[in-house]
N, CA, C and O atoms as CSV, one atom per row, in Angstrom:
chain,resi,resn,atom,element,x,y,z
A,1,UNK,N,N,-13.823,-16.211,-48.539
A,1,UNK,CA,C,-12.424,-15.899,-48.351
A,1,UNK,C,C,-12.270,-14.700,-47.413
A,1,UNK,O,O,-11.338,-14.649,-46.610
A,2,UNK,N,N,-13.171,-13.753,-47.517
A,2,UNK,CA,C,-12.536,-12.350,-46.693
A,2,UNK,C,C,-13.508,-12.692,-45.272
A,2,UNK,O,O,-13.479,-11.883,-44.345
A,3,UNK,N,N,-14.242,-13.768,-45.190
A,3,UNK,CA,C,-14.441,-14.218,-43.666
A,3,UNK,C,C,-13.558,-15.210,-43.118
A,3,UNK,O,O,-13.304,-15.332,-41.920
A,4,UNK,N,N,-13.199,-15.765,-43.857
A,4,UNK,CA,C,-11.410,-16.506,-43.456
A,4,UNK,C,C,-10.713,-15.502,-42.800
A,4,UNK,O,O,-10.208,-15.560,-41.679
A,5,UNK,N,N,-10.726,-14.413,-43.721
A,5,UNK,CA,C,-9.030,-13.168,-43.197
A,5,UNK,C,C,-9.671,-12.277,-41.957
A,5,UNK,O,O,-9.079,-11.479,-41.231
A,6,UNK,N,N,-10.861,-12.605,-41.942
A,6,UNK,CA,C,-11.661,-11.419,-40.821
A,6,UNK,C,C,-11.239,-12.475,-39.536
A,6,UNK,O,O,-10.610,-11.980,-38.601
A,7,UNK,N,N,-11.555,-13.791,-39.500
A,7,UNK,CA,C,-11.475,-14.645,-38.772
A,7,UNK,C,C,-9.983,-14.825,-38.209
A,7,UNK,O,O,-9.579,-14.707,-37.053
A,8,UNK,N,N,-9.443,-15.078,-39.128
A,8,UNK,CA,C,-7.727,-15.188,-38.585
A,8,UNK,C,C,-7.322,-13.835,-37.740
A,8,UNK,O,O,-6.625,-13.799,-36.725
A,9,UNK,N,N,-7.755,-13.063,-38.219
A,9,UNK,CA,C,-7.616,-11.145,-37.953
A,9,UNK,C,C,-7.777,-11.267,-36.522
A,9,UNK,O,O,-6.917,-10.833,-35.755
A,10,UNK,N,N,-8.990,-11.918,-36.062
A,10,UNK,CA,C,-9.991,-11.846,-34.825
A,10,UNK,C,C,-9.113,-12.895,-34.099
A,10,UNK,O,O,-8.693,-12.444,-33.033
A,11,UNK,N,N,-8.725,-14.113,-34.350
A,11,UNK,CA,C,-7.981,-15.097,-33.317
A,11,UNK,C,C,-6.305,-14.225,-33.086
A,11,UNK,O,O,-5.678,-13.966,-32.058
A,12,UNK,N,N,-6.025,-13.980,-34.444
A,12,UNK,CA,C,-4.987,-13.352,-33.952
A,12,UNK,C,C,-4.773,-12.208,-33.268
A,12,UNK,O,O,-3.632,-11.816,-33.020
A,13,UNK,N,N,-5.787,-11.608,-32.924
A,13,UNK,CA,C,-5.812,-10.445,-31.586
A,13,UNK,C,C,-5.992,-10.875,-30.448
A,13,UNK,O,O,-5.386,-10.716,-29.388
A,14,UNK,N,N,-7.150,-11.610,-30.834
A,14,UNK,CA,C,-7.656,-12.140,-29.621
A,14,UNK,C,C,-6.482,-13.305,-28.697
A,14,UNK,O,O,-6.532,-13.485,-27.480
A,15,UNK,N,N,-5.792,-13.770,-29.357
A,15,UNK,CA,C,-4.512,-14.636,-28.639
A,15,UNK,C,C,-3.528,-13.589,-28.088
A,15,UNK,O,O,-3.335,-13.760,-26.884
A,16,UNK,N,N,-2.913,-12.651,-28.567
A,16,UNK,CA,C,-2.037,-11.595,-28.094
A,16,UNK,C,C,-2.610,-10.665,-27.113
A,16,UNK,O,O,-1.873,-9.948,-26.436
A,17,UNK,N,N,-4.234,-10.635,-26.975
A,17,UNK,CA,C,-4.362,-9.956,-25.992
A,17,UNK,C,C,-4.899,-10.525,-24.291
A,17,UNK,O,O,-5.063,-9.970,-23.205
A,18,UNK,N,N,-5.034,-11.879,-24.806
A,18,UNK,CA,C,-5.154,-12.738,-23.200
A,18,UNK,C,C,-3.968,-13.673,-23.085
A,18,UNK,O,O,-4.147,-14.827,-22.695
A,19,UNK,N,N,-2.911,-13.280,-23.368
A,19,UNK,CA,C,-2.009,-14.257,-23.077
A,19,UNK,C,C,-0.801,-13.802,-22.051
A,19,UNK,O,O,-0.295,-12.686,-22.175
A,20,UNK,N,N,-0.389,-14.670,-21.088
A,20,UNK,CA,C,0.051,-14.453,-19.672
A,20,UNK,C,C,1.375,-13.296,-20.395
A,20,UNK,O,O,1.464,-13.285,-21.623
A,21,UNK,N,N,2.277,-12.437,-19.616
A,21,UNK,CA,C,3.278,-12.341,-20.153
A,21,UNK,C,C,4.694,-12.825,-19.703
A,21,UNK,O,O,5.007,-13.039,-18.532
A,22,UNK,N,N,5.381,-12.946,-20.625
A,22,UNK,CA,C,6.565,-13.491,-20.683
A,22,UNK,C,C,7.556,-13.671,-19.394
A,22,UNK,O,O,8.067,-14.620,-18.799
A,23,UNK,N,N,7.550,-12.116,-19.275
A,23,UNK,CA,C,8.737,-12.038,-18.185
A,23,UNK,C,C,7.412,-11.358,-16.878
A,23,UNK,O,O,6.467,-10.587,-17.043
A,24,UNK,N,N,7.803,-11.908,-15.930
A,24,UNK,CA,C,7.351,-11.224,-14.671
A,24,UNK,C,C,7.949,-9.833,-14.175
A,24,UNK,O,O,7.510,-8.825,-13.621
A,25,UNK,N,N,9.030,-10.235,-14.597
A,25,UNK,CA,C,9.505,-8.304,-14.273
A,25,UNK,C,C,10.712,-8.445,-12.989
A,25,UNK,O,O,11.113,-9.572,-12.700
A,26,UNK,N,N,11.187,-7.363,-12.337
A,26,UNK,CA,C,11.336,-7.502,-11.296
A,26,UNK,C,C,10.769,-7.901,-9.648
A,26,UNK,O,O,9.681,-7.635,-9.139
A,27,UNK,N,N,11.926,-8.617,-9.075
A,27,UNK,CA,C,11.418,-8.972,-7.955
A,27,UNK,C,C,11.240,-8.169,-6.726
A,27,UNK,O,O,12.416,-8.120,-6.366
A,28,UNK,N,N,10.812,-7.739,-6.148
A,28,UNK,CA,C,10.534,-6.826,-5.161
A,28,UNK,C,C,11.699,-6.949,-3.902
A,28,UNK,O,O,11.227,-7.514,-2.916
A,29,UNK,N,N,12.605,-6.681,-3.807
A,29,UNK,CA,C,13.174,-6.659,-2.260
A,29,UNK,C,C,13.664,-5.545,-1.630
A,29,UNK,O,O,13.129,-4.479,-1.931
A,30,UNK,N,N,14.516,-5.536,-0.861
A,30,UNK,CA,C,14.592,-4.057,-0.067
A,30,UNK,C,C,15.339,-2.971,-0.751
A,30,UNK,O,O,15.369,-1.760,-0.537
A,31,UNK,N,N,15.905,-3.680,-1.586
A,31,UNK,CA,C,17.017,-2.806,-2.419
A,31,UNK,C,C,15.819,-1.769,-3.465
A,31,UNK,O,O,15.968,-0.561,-3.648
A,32,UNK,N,N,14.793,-2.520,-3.978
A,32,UNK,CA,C,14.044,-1.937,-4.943
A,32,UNK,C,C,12.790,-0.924,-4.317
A,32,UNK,O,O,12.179,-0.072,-4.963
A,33,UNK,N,N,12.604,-1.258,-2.943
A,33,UNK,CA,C,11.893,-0.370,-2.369
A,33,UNK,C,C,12.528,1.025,-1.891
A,33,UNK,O,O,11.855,2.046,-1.758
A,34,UNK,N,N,14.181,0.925,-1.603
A,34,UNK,CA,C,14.792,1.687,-0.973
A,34,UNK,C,C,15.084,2.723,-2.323
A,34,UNK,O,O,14.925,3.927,-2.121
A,35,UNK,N,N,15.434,2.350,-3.454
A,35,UNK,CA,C,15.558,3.191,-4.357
A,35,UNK,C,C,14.622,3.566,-4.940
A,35,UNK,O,O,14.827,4.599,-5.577
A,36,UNK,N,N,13.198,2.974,-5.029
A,36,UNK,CA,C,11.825,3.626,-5.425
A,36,UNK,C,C,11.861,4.818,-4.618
A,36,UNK,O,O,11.664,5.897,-5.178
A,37,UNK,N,N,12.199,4.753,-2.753
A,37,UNK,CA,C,11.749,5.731,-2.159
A,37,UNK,C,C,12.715,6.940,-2.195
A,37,UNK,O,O,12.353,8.062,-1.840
A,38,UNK,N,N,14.148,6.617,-2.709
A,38,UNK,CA,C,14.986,7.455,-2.864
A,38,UNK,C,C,14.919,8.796,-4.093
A,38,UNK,O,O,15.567,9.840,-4.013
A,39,UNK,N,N,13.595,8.281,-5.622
A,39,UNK,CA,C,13.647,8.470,-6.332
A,39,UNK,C,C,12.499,9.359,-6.422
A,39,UNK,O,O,12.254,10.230,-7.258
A,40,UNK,N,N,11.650,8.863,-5.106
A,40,UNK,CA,C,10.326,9.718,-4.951
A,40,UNK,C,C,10.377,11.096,-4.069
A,40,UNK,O,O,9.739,12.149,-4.074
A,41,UNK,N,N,11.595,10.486,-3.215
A,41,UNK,CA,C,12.121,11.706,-2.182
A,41,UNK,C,C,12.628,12.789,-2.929
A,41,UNK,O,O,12.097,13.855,-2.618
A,42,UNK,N,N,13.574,12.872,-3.910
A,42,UNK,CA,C,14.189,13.415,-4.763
A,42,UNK,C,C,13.302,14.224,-5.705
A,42,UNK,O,O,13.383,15.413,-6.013
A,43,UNK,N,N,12.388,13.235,-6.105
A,43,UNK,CA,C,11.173,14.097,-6.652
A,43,UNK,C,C,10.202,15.033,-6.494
A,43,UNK,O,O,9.558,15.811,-7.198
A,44,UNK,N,N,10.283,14.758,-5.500
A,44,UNK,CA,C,9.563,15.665,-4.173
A,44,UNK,C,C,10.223,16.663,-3.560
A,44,UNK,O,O,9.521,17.154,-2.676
A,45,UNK,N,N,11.048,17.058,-3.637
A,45,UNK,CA,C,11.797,17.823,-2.882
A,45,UNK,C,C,12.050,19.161,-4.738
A,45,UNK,O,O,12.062,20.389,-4.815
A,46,UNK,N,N,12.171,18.269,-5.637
A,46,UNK,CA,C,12.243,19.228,-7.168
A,46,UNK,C,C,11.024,19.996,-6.734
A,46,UNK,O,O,10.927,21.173,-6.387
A,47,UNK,N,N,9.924,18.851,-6.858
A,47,UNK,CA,C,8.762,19.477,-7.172
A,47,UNK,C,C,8.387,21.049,-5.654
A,47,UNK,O,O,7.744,22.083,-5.835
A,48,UNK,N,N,8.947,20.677,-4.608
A,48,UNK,CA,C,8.938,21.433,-3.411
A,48,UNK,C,C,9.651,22.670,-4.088
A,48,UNK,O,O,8.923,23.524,-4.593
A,49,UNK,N,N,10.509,22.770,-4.117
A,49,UNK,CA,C,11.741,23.646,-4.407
A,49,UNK,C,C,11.485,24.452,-5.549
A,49,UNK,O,O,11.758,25.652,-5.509
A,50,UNK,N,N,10.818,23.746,-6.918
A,50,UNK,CA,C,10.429,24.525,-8.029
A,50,UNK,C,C,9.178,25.431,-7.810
A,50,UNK,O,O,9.202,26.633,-8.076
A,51,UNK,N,N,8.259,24.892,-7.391
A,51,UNK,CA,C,6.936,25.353,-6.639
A,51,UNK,C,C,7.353,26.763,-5.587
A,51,UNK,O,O,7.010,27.896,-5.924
A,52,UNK,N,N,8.050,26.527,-4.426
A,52,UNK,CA,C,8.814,27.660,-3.736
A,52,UNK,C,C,9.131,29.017,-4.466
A,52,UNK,O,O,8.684,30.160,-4.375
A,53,UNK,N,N,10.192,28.340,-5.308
A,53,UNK,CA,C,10.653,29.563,-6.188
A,53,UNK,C,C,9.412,30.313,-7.178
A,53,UNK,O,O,8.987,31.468,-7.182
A,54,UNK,N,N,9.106,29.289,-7.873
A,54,UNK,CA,C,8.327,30.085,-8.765
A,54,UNK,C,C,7.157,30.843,-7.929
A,54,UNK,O,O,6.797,31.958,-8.307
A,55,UNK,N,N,6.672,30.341,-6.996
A,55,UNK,CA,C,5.659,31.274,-6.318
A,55,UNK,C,C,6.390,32.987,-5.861
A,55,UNK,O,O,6.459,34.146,-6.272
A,56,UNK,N,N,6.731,32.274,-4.960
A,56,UNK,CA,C,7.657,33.602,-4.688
A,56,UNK,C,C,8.406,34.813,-5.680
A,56,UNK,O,O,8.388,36.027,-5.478
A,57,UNK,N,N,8.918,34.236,-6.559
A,57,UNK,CA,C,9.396,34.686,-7.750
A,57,UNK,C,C,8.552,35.587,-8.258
A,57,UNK,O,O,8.843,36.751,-8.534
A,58,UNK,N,N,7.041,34.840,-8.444
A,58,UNK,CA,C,5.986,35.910,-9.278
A,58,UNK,C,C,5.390,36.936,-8.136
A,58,UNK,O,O,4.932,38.050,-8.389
A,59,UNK,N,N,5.507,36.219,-6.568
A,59,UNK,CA,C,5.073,37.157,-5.731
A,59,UNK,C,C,5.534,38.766,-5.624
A,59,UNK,O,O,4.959,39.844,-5.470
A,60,UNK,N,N,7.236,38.180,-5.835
A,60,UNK,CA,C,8.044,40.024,-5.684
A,60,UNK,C,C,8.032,40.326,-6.917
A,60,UNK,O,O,8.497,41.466,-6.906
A,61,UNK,N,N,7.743,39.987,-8.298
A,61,UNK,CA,C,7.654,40.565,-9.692
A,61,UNK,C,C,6.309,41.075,-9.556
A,61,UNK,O,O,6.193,41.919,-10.444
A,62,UNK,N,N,5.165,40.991,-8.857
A,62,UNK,CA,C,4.291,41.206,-8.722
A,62,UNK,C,C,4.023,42.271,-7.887
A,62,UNK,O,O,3.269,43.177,-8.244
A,63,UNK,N,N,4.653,42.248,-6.634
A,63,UNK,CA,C,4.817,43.780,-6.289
A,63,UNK,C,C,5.145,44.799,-6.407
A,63,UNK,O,O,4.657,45.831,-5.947
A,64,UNK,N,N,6.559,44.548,-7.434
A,64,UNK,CA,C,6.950,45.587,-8.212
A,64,UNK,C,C,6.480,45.976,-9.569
A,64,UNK,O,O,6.855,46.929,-10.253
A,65,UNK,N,N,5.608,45.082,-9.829
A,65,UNK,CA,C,5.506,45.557,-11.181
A,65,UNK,C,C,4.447,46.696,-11.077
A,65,UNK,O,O,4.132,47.155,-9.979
A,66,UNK,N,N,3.678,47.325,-12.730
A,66,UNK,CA,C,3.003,48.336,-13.030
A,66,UNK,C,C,1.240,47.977,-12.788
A,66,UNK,O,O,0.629,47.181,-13.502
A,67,UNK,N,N,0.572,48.811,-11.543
A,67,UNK,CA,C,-1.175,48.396,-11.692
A,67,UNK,C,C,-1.388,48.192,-12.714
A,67,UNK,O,O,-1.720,47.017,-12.870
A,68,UNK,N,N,-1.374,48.881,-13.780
A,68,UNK,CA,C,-1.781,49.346,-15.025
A,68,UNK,C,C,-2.186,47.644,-15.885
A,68,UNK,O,O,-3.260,47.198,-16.288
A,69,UNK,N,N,-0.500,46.946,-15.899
A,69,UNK,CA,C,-0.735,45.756,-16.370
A,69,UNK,C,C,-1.240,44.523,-15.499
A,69,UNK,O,O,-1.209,44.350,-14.281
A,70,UNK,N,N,-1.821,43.547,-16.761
A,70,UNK,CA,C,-2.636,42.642,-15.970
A,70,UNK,C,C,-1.750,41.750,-15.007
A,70,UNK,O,O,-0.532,41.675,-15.174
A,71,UNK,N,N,-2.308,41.181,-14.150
A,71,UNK,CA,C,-1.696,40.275,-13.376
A,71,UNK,C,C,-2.330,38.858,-13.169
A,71,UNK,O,O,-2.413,38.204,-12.129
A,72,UNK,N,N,-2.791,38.532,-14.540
A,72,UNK,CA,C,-2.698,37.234,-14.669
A,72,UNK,C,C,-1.765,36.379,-15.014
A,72,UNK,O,O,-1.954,35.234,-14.602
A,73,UNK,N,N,-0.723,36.581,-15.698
A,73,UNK,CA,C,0.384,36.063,-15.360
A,73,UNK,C,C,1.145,35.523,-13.999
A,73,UNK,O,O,1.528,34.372,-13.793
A,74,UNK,N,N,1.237,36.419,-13.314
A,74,UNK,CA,C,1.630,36.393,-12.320
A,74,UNK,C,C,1.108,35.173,-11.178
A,74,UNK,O,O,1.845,34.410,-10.555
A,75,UNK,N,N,-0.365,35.250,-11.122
A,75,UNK,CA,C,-1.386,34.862,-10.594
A,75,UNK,C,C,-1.485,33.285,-10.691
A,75,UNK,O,O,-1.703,32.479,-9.787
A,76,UNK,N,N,-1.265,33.072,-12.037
A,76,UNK,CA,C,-1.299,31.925,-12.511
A,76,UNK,C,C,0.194,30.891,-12.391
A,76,UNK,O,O,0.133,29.665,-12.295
A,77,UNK,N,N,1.662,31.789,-12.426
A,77,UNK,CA,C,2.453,31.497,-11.628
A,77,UNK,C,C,2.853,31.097,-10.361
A,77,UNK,O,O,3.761,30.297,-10.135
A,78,UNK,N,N,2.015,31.785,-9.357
A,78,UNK,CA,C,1.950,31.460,-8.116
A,78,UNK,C,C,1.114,30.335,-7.601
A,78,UNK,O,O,1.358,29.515,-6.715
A,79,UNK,N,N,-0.228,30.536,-8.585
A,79,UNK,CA,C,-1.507,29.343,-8.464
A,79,UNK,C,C,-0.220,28.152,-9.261
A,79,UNK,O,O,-0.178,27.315,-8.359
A,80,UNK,N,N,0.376,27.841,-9.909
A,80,UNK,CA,C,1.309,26.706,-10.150
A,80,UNK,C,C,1.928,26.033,-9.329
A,80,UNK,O,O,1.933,24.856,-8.971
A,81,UNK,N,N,2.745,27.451,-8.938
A,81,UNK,CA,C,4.069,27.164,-7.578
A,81,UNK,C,C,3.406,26.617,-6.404
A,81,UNK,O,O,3.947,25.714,-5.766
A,82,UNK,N,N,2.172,27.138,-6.038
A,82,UNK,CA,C,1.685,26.129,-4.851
A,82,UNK,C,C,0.766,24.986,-4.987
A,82,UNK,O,O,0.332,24.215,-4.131
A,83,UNK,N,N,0.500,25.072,-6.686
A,83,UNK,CA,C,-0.077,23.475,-6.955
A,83,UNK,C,C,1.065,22.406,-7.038
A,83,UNK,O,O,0.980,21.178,-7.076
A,84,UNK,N,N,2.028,23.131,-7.054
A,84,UNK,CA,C,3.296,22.219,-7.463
A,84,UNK,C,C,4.165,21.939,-5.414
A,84,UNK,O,O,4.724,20.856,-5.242
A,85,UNK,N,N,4.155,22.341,-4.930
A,85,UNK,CA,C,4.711,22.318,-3.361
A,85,UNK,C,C,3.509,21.631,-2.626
A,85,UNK,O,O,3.608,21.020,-1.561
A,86,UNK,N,N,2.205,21.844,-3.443
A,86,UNK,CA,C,1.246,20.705,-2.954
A,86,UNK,C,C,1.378,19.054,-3.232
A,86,UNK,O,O,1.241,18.005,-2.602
A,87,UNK,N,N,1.727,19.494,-4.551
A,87,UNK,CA,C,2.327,18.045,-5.263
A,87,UNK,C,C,3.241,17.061,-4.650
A,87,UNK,O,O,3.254,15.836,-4.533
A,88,UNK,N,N,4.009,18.057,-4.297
A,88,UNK,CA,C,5.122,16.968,-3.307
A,88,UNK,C,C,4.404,16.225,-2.542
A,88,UNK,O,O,4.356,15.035,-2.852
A,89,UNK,N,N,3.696,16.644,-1.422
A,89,UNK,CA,C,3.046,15.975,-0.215
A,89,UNK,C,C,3.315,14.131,-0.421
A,89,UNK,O,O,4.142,13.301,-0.044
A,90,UNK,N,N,1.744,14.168,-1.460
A,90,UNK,CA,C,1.797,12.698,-1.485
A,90,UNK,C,C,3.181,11.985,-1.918
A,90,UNK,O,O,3.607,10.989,-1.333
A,91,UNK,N,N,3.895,12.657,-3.103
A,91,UNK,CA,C,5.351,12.254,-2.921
A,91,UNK,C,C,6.312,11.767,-1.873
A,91,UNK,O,O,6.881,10.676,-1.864
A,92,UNK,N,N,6.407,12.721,-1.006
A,92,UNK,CA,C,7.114,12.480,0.541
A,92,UNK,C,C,6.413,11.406,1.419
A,92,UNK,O,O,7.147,10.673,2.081
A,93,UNK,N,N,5.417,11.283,1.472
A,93,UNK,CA,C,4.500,10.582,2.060
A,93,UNK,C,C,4.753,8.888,1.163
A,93,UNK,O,O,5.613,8.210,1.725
A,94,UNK,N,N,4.364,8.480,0.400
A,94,UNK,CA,C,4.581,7.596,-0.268
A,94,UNK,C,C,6.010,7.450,-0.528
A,94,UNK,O,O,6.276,6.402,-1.116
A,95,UNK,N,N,7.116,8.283,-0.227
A,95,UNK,CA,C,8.647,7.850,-0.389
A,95,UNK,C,C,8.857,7.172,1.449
A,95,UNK,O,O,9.743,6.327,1.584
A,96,UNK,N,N,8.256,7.472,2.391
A,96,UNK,CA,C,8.503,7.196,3.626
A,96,UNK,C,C,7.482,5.534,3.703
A,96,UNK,O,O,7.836,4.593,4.413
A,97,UNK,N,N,6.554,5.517,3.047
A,97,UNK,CA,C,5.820,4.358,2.786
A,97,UNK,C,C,6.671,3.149,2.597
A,97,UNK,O,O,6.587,2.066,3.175
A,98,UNK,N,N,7.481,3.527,1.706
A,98,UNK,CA,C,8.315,2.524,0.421
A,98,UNK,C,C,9.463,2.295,1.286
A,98,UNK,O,O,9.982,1.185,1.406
A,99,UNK,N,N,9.889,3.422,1.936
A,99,UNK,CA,C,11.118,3.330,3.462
A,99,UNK,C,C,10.773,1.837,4.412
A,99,UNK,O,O,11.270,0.741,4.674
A,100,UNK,N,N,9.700,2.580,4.661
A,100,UNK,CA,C,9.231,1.705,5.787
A,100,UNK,C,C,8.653,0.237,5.293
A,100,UNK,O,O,8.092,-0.526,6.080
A,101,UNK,N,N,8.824,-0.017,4.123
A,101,UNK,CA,C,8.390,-1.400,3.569
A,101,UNK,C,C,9.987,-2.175,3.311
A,101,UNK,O,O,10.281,-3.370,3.317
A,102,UNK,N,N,10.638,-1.241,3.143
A,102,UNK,CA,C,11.885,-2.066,3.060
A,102,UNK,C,C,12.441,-2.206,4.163
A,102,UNK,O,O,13.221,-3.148,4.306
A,103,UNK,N,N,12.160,-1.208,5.349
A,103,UNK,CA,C,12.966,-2.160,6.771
A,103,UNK,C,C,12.063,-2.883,6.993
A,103,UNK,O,O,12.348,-3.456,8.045
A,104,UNK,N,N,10.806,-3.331,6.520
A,104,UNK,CA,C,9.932,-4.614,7.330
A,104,UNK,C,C,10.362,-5.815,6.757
A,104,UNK,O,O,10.210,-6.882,7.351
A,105,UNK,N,N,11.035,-5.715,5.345
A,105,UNK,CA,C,10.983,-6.871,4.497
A,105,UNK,C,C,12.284,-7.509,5.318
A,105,UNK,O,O,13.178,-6.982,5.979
A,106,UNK,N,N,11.948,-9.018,4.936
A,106,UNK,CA,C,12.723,-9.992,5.726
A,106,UNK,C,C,12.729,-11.352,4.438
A,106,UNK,O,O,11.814,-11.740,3.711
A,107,UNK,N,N,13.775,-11.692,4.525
A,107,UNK,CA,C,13.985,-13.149,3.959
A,107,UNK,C,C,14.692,-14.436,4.633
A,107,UNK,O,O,15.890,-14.388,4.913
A,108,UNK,N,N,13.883,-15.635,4.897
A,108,UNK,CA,C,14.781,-16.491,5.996
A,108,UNK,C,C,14.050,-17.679,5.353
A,108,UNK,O,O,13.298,-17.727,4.380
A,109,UNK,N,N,14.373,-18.351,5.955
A,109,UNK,CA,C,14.372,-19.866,5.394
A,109,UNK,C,C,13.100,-20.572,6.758
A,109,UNK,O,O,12.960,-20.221,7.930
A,110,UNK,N,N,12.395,-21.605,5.987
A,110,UNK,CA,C,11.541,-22.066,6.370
A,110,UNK,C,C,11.420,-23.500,6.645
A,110,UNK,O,O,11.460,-23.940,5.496
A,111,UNK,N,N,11.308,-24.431,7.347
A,111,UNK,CA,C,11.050,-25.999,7.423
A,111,UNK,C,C,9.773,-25.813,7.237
A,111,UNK,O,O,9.241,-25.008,8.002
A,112,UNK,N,N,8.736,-26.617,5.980
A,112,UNK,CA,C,7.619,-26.977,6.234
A,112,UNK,C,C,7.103,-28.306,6.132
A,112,UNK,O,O,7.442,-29.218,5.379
A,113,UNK,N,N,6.397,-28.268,6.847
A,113,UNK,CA,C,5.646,-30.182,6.549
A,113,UNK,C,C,5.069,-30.597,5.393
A,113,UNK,O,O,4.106,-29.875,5.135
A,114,UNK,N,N,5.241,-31.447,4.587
A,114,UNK,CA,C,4.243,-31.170,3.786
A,114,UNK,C,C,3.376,-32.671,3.533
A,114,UNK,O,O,3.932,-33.740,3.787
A,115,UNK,N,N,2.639,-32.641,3.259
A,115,UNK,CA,C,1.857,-34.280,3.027
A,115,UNK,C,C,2.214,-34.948,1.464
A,115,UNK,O,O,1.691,-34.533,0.430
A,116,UNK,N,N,3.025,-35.855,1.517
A,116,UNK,CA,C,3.316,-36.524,0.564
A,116,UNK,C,C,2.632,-37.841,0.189
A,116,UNK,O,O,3.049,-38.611,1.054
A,117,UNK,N,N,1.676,-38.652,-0.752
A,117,UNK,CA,C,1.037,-39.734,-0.960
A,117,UNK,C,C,1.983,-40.643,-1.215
A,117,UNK,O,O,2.699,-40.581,-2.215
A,118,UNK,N,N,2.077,-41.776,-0.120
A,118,UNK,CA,C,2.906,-43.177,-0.543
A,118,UNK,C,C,1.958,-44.433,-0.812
A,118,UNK,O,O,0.743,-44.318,-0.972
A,119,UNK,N,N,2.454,-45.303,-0.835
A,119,UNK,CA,C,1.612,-46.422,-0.833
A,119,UNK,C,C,0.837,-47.212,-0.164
A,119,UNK,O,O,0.123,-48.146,-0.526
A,120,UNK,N,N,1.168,-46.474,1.453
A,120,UNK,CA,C,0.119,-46.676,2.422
A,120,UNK,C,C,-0.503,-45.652,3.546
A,120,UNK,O,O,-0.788,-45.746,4.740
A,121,UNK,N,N,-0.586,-44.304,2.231
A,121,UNK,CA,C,-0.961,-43.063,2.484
A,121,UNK,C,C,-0.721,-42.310,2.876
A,121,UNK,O,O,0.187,-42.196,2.052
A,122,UNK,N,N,-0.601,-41.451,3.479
A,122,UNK,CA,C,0.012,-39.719,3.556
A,122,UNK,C,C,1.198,-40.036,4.631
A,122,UNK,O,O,1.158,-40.548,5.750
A,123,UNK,N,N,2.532,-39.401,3.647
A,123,UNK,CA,C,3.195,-39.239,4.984
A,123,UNK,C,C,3.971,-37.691,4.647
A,123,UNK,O,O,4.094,-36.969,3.658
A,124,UNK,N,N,4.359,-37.663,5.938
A,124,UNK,CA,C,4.772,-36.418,5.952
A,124,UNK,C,C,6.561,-36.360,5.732
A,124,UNK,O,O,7.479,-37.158,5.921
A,125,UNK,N,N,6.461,-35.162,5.305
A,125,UNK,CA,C,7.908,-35.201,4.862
A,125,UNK,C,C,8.698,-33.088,5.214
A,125,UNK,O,O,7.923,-32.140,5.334
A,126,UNK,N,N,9.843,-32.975,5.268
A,126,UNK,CA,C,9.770,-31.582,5.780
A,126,UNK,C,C,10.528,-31.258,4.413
A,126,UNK,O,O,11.277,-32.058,3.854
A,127,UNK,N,N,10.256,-30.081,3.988
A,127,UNK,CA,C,11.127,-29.381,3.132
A,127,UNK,C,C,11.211,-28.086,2.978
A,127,UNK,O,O,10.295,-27.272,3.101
A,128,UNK,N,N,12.551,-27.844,2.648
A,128,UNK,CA,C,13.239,-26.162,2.871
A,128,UNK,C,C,12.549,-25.342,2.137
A,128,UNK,O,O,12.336,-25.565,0.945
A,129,UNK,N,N,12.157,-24.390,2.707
A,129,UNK,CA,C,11.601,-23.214,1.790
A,129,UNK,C,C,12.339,-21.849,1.944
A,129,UNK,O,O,13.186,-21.678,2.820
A,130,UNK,N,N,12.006,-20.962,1.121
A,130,UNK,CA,C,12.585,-19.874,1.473
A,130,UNK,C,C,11.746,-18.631,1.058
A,130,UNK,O,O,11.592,-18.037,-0.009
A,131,UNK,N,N,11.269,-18.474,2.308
A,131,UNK,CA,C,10.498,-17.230,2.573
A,131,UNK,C,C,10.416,-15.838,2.506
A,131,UNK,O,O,10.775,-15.434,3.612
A,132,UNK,N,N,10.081,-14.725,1.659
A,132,UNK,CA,C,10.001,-13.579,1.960
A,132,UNK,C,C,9.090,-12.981,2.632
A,132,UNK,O,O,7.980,-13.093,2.111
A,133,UNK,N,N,9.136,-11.941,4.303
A,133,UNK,CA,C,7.896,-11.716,4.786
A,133,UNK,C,C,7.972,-9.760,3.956
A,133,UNK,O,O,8.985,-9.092,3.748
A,134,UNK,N,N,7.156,-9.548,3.805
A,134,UNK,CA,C,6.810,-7.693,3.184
A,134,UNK,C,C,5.799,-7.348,4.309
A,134,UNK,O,O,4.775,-7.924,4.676
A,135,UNK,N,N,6.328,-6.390,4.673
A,135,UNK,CA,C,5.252,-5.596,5.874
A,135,UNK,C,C,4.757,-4.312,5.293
A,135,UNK,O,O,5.265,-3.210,5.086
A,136,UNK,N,N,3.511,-4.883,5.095
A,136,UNK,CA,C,2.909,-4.192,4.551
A,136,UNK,C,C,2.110,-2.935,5.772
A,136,UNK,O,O,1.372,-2.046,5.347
């Protein structure tokens, strides 16, 4: 009996974890590239801007402040602020990516041939398609 329940245990994982999923998700077109890149630009420009300040910020608290106390604080503020204005980079870079994938994308309609089997063998026949090209 408890290799029955081990067994069922085991198919029933094992089915939920190779099985196709449901929904495909969204479809990719220019609209979804243009607001990916709008969302990365935006992000990038936080991450620019927060990075800026806070460096700077600890730079002049840092000049004014007392030798006496430590300046690891400080240090570690600034080492942030320009890990963070570094951060952007690939941001901006990959928001101009996602730009430039949505003015390549194109959708138009297609005639293709296609080979159809009759009863005295292949004939051809044309039918409408409708094409998306992504420039990648």
């Amino acid at each position: 009996m408890r290799n029955f329940f081990i067994s069922t245990i085991l198919i029933l994982i094992s089915t939920s974890l190779f099985c196709q999923q449901s929904d495909i998700g969204q479809p990719v077109t220019e609209n979804s590239y243009l607001q990916k890149s709008k969302n990365q630009k935006t992000t990038a420009w936080i991450l620019l801007g927060a990075g800026f300040v806070l460096s700077v910020g600890a730079a002049v608290a840092d000049v004014g402040s007392d030798w006496t106390k430590s300046e690891t604080p400080y240090l570690v503020a600034i080492v942030t602020g320009c890990a963070s204005m570094l951060g952007s980079v690939p941001l901006f870079i990959a928001a101009g990516r996602n730009k430039r994938k949505a003015k390549n994308a194109a959708a138009y309609f297609k005639i293709q041939l296609n080979r159809v089997p009759t009863n005295t063998g292949l004939a051809l026949h044309s039918t409408s398609t409708l094409s998306l090209k992504l420039g990648f």
